[in-house]
N, C-alpha and C positions, 0 to 999 in steps of 0.2 A: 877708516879704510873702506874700497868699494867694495860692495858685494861679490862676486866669483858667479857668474846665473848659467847654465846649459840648459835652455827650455826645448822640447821636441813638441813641434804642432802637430800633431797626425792628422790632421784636417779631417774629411770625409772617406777616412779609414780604419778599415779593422771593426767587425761585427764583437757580439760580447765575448764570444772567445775568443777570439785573439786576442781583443783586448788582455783579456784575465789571462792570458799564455805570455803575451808580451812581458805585462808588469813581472808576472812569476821569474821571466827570465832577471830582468834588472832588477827585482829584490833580491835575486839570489848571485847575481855577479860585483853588482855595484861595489866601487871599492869605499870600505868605511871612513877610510883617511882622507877623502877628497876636502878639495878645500870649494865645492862647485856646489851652489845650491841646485839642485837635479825637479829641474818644472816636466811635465807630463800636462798636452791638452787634448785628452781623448774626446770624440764625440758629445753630443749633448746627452745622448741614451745609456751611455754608459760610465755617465762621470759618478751618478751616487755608487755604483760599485768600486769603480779605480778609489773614491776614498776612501771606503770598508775596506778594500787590501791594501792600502798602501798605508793606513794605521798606522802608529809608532814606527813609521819610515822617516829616511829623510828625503822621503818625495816629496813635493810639492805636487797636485793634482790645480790645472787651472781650464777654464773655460778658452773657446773659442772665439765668442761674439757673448752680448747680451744687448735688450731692448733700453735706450734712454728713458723709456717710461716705467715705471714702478708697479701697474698694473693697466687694465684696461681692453678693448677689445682689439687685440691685436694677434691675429690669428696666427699662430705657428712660430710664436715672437716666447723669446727666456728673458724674464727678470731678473734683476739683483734680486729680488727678496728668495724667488724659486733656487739661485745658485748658495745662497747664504744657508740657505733652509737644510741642503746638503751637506754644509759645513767646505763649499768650493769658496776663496776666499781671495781667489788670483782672476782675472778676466787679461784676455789680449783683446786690442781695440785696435781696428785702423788697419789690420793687415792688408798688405796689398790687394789682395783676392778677394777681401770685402769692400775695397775703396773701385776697384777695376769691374768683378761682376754684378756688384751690387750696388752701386752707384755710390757709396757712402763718402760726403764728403769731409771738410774739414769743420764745418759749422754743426752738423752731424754729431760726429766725433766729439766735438767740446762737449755737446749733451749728456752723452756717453761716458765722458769722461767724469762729469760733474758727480752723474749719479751712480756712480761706482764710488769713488772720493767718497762721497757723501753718506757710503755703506759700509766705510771702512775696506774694503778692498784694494789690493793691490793690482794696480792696472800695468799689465805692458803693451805700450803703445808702439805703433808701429808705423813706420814712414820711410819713403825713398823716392827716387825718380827713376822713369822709366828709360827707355833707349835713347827718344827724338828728345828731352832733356839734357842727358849726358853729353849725347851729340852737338848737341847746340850749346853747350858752356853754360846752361841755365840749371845747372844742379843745382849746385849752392842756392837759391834764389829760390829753388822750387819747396827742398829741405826746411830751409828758412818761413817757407810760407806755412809749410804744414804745424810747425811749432807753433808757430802764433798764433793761428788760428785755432787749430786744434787743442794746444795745451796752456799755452800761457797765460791763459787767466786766471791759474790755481792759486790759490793760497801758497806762499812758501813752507807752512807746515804739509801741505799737501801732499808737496815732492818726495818725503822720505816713504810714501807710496808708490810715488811712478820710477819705473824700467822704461829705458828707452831700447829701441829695436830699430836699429838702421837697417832697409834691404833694398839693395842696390838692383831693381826688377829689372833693371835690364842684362844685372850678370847670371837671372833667372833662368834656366833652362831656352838662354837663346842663342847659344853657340860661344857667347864672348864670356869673356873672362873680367875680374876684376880681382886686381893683384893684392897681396897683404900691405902696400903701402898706401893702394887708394881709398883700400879700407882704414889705415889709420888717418890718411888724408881727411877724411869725413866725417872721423872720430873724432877729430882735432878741432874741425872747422865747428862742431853740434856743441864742444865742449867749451870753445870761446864764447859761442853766443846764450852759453848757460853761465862763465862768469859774465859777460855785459849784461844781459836783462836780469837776472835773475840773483848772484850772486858769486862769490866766488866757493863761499862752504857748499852751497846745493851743487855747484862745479864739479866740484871735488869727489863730493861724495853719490852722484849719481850714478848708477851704474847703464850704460850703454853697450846692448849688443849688437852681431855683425850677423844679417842674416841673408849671405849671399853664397849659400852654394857650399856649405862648411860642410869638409870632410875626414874621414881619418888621417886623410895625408897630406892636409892641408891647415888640419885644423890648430896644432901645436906653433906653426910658423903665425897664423893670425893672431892668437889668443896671447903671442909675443909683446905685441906690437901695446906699448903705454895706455891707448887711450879704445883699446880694447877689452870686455870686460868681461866675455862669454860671447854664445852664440843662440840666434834662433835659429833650430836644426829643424826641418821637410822633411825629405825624402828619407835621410840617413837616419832619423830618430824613430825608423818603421823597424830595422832591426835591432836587436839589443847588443850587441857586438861592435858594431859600427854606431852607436851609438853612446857605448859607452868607454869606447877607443878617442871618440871627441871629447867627453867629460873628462879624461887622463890629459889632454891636451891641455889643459888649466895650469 
């Protein structure tokens, strides 16, 4: 059976106190019965603390980004071994915002990918197409490219490490919408091209999230949908209320 994943990226938010104010909130609301593995990707400064509180939770504390190199002079760059060291054991790779500001491509990413793999690490990986894609009927096709490149050269024992993370960047805070079908639409279409290349058990049992804009009142109608598996939550995983109103959506 696939995993249940509600990961929140806080990106470039929340100094150490709020961090430590947030968490406080979701250990003390979270509901015990959930059937939702609960990720948290606070800042790089403040992740060895989110793992000291979040201790015998059923938090997950994960990373934002890490460096494909293992060590080296790479100035202002996190290692696997620095994120291990802390006992962080989850990395996201490939999110939009790091493939759009910071140039990372897909050959990139496979690096990234390898040497996270290679650390025992759980990666969630992260891909989608943007507007003038969608637009142009070259989704599928863009989708497709970032998989191959990016991931498909793992091992198949590999996969019972990677989370996949669909985000639809163009239903990204740009006015447009993207409905709970187009999102299973996309689900559907990631999860056929994991049985042809790959398998039909890794199919099966991979878990793929939807990270286009999930909200409290949105998020129960997506989290519906078959080939739906969880959500990568933004904006809404800044408060813990609307954040853990999406996790009941499970």
């Amino acid at each position: 059976m696939r995993k249940k994943i509600v990961a929140g990226n806080w990106k470039m938010n929340n100094d150490s106190q709020q961090t430590e104010t947030l968490l406080e909130e979701l250990l003390s609301k979270k509901p015990e019965n959930t059937i939702a593995k609960i990720v948290v990707a606070p800042t790089f400064v403040n992740l060895q603390a989110a793992v000291k509180q979040t201790a015998g939770s059923n938090i997950i504390v994960a990373a934002q980004n890490m460096h494909q190199a293992e060590s080296g002079a790479y100035t202002g760059e996190i290692s696997v071994n620095m994120l291990k060291s802390i006992k962080v054991n989850t990395v996201i790779l490939g999110h939009s915002e790091r493939r759009a500001y910071f140039h990372e491509n897909n050959a990139l990413l496979a690096q990234k990918v390898t040497t996270a793999l290679a650390h025992n690490l759980t990666v969630i990986f992260c891909f989608g197409e943007e507007l003038a894609d969608r637009q142009s009927g070259n989704h599928f096709n863009l989708v497709e490219s970032q998989l191959r490149e990016g991931l498909f050269h793992i091992s198949e024992s590999d996969w019972a490490s990677v989370v996949l993370a669909y985000e639809p960047v163009w239903a990204i805070g740009t006015g447009e919408t993207a409905s709970p079908e187009q999102a299973q639409e996309m689900h559907a279409f990631i999860r056929s091209l994991l049985h042809t290349n790959i398998g039909s058990k890794i199919a099966e049992e991979t878990s793929i999230l939807y990270g286009g804009s999930v909200k409290p009142d949105n998020a129960r109608e997506i989290f519906s949908k078959p080939d739906v598996d969880g959500g990568l939550i933004g904006g809404a995983a800044l408060k813990a209320d609307d954040f853990l109103a999406i996790v009941a959506g499970i």
